[in-house]
ZALUMMAR-352375 format. One line per field, with one value per residue (C-alpha): residue number from 1; residue in one letter; x negated, y, z. Coordinates in steps of 0.25 Angstrom, whole numbers, plus 5000, padded with zeros to 4 digits. Layout:
# ZALUMMAR-352375
i: c(NUM  ...)
aa: c(A  ...)
east: c(X  ...)
north: c(Y  ...)
up: c(Z  ...)
***
This chain:
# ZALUMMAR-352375
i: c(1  2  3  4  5  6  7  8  9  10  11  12  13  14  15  16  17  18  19  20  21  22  23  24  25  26  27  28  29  30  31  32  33  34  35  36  37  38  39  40  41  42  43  44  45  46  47  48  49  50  51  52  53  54  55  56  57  58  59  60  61  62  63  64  65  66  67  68  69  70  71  72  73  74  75  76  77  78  79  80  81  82  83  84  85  86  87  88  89)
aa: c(X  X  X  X  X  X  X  X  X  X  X  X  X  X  X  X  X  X  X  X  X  X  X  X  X  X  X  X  X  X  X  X  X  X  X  X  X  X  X  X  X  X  X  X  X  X  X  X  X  X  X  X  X  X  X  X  X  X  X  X  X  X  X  X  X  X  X  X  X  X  X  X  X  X  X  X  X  X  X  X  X  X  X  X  X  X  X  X  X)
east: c(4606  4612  4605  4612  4610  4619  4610  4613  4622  4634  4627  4618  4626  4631  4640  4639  4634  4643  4647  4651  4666  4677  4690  4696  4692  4678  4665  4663  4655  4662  4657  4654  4660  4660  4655  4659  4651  4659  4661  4669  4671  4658  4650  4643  4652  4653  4666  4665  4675  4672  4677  4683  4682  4694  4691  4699  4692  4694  4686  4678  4672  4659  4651  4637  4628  4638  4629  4636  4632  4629  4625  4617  4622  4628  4617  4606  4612  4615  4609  4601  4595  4580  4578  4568  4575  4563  4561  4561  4575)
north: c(5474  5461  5450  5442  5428  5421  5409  5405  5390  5392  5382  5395  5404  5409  5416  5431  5430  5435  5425  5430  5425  5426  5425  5429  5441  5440  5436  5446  5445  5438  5435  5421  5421  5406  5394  5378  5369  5359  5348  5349  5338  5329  5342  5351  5365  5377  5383  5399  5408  5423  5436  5447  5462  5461  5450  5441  5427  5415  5401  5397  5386  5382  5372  5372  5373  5383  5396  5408  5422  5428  5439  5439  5454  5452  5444  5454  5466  5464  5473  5460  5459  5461  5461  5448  5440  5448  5459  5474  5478)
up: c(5319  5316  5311  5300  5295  5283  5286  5300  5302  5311  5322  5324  5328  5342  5350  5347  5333  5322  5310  5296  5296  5284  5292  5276  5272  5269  5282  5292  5305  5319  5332  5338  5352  5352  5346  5347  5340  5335  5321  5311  5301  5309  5305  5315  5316  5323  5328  5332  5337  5332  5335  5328  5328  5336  5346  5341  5338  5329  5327  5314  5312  5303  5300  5310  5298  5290  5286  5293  5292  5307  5314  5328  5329  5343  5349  5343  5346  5362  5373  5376  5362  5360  5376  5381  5394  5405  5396  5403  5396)
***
């Protein structure tokens, strides 16, 4: 199961986290495959290139202590999930 924040700022989130995104049709999940932490205007920003449904991917940019809405649902849900590093698997 996924765990959903609407509280987290874009500086927190990683690679393989999906980001509530309107691309003009209302905000629906993407995944991060890259992040590039960068300024904008002076002011601390973060650039992210998502993916698609299809593969395809496209850049946004948000301000690092923007409030997004993000899911850890492909960090959590890995076959490595819940195992300890030296843990019998």
């Amino acid at each position: 199961m996924a765990s959903t924040s609407s509280e987290d700022r874009a500086a927190d989130v990683a690679p393989g986290d999906l980001v509530d995104v309107d691309r003009g049709d209302g905000p629906r999940p993407y995944k991060v495959v890259h992040r590039d932490d960068t300024t904008s205007g002076g002011a601390a920003a973060v650039l992210f290139t998502f993916e698609d449904d299809d593969g395809e991917t496209f850049d946004v940019e948000f301000a690092a202590d923007a409030v997004v809405t993000r899911a850890l649902e492909s960090k959590w849900e890995s076959e490595q999930a819940g195992h300890e590093p030296g843990a019998p698997q």
